[in-house]
C-alpha positions in Angstrom: 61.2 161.7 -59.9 62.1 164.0 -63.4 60.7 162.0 -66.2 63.6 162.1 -69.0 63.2 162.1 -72.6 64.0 158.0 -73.6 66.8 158.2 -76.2 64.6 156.9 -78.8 62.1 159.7 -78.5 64.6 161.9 -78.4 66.6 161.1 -81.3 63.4 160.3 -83.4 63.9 162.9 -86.0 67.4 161.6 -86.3 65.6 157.9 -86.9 63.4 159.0 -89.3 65.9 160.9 -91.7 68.1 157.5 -91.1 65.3 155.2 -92.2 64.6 157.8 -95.4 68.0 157.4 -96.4 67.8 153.1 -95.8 65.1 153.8 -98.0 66.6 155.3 -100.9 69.3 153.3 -100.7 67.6 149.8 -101.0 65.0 151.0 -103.8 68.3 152.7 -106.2 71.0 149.7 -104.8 68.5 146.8 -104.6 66.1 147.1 -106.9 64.8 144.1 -106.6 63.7 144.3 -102.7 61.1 147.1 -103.9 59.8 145.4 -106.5 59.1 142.1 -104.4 57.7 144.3 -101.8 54.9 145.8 -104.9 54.0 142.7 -105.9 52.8 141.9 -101.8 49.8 143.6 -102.3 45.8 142.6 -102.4 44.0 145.3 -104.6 45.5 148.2 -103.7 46.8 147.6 -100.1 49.9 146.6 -100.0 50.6 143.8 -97.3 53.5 144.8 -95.6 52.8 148.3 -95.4 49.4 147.4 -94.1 51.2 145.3 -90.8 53.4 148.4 -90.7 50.4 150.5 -90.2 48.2 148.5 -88.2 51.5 147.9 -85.6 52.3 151.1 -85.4 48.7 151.4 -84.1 48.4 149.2 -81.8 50.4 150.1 -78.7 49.0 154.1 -78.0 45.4 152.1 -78.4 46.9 149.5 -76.0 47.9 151.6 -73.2 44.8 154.2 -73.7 42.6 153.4 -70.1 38.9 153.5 -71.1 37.7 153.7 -67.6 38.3 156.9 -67.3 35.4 158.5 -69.6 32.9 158.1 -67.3 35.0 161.2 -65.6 35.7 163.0 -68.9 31.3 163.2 -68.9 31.0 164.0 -65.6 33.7 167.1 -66.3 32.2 169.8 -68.0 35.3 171.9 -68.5 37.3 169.0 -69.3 34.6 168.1 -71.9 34.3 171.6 -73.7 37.6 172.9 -73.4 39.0 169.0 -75.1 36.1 169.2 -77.2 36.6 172.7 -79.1 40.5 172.6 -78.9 40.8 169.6 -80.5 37.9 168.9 -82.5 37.0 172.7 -83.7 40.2 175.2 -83.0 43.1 172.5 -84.2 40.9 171.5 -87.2 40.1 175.0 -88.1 43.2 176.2 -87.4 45.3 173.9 -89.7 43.0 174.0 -92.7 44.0 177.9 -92.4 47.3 177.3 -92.0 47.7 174.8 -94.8 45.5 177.5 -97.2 47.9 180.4 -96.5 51.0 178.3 -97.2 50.1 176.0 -99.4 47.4 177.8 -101.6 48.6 176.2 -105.1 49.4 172.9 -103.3 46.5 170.8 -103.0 48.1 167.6 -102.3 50.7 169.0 -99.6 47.8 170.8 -98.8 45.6 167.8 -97.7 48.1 165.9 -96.4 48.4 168.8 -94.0 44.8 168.8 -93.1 45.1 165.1 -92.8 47.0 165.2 -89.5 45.8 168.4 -88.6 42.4 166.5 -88.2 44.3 163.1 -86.5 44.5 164.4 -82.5 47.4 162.8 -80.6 46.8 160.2 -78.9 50.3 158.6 -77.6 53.2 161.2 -77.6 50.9 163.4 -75.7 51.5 161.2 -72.3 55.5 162.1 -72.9 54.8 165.4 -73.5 52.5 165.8 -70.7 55.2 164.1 -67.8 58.4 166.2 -69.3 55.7 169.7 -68.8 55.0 168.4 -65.2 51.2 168.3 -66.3 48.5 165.8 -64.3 49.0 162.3 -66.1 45.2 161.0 -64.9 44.6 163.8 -66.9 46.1 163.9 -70.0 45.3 160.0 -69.9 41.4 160.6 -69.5 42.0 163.1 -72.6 43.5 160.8 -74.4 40.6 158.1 -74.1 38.5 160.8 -74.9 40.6 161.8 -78.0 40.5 157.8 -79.2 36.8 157.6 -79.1 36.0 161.0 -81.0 38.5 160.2 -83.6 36.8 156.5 -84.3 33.1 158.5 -84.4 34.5 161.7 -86.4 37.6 161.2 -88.5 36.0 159.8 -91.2 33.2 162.5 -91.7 36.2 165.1 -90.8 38.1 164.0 -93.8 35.8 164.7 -96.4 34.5 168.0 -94.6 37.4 169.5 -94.8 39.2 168.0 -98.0 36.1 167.4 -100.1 33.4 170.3 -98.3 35.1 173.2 -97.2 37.1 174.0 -100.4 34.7 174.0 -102.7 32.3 176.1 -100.7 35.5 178.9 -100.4 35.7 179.0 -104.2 38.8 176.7 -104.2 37.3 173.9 -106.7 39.7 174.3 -109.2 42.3 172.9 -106.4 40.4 170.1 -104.4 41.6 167.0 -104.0 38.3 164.8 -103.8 38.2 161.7 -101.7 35.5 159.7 -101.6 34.4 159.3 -97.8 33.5 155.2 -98.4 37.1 154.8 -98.9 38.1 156.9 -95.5 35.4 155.4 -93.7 37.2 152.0 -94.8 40.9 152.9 -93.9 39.2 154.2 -90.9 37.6 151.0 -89.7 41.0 149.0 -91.2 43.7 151.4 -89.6 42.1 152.7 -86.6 39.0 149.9 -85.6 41.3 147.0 -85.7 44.0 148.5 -83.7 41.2 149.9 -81.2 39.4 146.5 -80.8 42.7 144.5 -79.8 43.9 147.2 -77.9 40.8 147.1 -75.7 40.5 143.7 -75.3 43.7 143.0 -74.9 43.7 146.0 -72.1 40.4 144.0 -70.7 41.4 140.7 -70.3 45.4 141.0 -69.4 44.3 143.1 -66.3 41.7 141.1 -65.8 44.1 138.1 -65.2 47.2 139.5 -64.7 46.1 142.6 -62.8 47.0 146.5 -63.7 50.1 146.7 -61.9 52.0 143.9 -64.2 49.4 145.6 -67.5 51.2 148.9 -67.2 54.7 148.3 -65.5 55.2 144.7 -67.3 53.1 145.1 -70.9 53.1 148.1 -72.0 56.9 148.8 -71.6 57.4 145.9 -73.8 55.1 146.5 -76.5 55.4 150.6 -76.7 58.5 149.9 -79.1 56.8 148.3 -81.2 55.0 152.2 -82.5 58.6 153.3 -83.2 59.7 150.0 -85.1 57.0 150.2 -87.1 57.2 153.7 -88.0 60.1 153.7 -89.4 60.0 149.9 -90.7 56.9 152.2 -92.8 59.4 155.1 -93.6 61.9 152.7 -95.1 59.2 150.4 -97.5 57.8 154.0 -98.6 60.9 155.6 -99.6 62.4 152.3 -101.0 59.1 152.6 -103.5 59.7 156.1 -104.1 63.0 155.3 -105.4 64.6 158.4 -107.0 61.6 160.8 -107.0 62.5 161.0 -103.3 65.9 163.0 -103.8 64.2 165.5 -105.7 62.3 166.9 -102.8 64.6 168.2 -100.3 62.7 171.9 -100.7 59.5 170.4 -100.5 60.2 169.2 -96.5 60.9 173.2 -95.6 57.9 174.2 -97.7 55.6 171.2 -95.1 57.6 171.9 -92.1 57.1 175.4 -92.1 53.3 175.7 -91.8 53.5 172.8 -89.3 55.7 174.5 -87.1 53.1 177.4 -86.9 50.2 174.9 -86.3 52.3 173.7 -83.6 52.9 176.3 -82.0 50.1 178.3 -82.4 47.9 175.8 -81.6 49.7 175.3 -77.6 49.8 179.3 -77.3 45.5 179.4 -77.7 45.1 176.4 -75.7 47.4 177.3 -73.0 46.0 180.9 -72.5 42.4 179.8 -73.0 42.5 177.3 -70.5 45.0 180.1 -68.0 41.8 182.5 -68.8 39.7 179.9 -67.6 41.7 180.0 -64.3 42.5 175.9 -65.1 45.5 175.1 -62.6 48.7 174.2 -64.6 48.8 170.3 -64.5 45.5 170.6 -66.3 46.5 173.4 -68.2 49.7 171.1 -69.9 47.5 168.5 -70.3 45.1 170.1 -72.5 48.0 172.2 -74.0 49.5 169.2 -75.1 46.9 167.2 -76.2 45.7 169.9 -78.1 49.5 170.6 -80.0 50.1 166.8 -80.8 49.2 164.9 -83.2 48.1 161.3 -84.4 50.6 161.3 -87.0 50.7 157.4 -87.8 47.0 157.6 -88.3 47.2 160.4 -90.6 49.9 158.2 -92.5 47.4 154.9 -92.5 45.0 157.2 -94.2 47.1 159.0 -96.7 48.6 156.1 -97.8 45.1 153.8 -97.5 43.1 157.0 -99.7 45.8 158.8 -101.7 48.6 155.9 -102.4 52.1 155.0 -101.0 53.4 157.7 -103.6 51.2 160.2 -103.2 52.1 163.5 -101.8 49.8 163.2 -98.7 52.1 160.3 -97.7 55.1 162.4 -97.8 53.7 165.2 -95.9 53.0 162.3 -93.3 55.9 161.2 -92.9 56.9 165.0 -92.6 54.8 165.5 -89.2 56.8 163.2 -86.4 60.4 164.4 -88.2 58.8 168.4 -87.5 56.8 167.4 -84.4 59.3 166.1 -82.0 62.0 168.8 -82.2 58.9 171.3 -81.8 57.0 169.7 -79.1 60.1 169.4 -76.8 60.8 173.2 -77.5 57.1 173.5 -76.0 57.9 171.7 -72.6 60.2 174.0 -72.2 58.2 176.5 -72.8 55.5 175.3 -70.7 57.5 175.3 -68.2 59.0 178.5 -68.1 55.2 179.5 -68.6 54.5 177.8 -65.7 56.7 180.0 -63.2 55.9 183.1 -65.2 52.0 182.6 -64.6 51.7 179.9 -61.8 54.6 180.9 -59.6 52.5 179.0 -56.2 
């Protein structure tokens, strides 16, 4: 059976723009709902925000099957070529990107290396079943994906934010972040959602059995991601009140570099992988993995490190409205790939 698109998925860019404008709207209308929304905050997280996040969070972590890394450490190949694509190329590669087009931008900047250094750990699995790639898989990448980024994002973050710059004579434009506070939007955004995911993964099968845990569960809770996002879209622009509508140019100058990241980044991985004479199911797979990204952890941590105004949070927001347009462009491209260079 042809997977399809769901119309959600498919019409998330559309979503997202909708929920900026709800935005918008409620914080020039309604003042007042912004305002009560400010004042629900401890320190400097800001409550609903916070459940925004953390749901958004949950369901990819949910449905991510754990099982499978013994296989992931048994596979060589599958370890190396995950392993440098998405925790040395991608990282390299968007730190590059976001230095050529965003020299004299160091927020934009970091926001781009923010979700440049988040891998994808949830779209992917669409992705991978529109491109006809090997779902056990892309699904043992994924688990293998969700356990580097708990170990690495952290350290990441301030390697390539704090480190990197400085040591390439860019001082005068870092953006420092101190890596306490990414270790603790880390453990907040990415351990909590992690923990329940996995036991809630554990003991539903355990009592319920896989069959209901994937066809039953998961179906009803994967909404949840897409509520949330944009539930966090519409709180964040409502804040940003009229600052918002003076930005229109700055979403072409963040979509452009990401459209290169995107696309660059499925051309080496594809043709890496081909060289490595990796049959094409696999081949998506890793393409895929590899050109996606975690982009509502790369939100959690703008917003947890920079601010709710910041710039990083607006390139974050950025990423799914660039990525989904993209990415489907890339299934298509996959495929044609695929009968160009696998025609068996």
């Amino acid at each position: 059976m042809q997977t399809k698109l769901k119309f959600a998925d498919r019409n998330l860019t559309v979503l997202i723009f909708l929920a900026m404008a709800v935005g918008i709207g409620l914080g020039h209308f309604f003042p007042a709902i912004p305002n009560v929304i400010s004042r629900l905050s401890v320190g400097t997280t800001n409550i609903p925000l916070a459940i925004g996040l953390l749901l958004m969070l949950y369901p990819p972590l949910a449905r991510v099957d754990y099982s499978l890394l013994p296989l992931a450490f048994k596979n060589r190949k599958v370890m190396g070529v995950s392993v440098l694509l998405n925790w040395i190329v991608g990282p390299l590669l968007m730190f590059v990107i976001a230095l050529l087009f965003l020299a004299d931008e160091p927020e934009y900047r970091s926001g781009l290396i923010l979700i440049g250094l988040a891998r994808c750990i949830a779209m992917v699995l669409v992705w991978n079943d529109l491109a006809k790639g090997n779902r056990e898989y892309a699904a043992l990448l994924v688990a293998l994906n969700s356990i580097f980024q708990i170990l690495t994002y952290g350290f990441f973050v301030w390697l390539f934010i704090n480190v990197l710059p400085e040591k390439l004579g860019l001082a005068h434009f870092t953006v420092t972040v101190a890596i306490d506070d990414v270790m603790q939007s880390v453990l907040l955004y990415l351990g909590i959602p992690f923990v329940t995911g996995y036991l809630s993964r554990y003991w539903l099968i355990k009592f319920k059995g896989i069959q209901w845990y994937n066809r039953k569960f998961i179906p009803q809770i994967a909404p949840i991601t897409l509520y949330a996002l944009l539930f966090t879209i519409v709180v964040m622009f409502s804040l940003n009140g009229a600052k918002i509508l003076e930005l229109p140019a700055d979403v072409i100058k963040i979509a452009l570099p990401l459209i290169v990241y995107f696309v660059l980044m499925f051309m080496v991985s594809f043709f890496l992988s081909k060289s490595l004479k990796v049959p094409y199911s696999q081949n998506a797979s890793i393409a895929f993995t590899a050109a996606g990204n975690n982009f509502e952890l790369a939100i959690a941590i703008a917003i947890a490190v920079f601010g709710i105004h910041s710039p990083q949070a607006f390139v974050g927001v950025i990423g799914p409205l660039v990525e989904v347009p993209v990415l489907i462009t890339l299934v298509k491209v996959s495929l044609w790939l695929k009968k160009k260079y696998y025609p068996a």
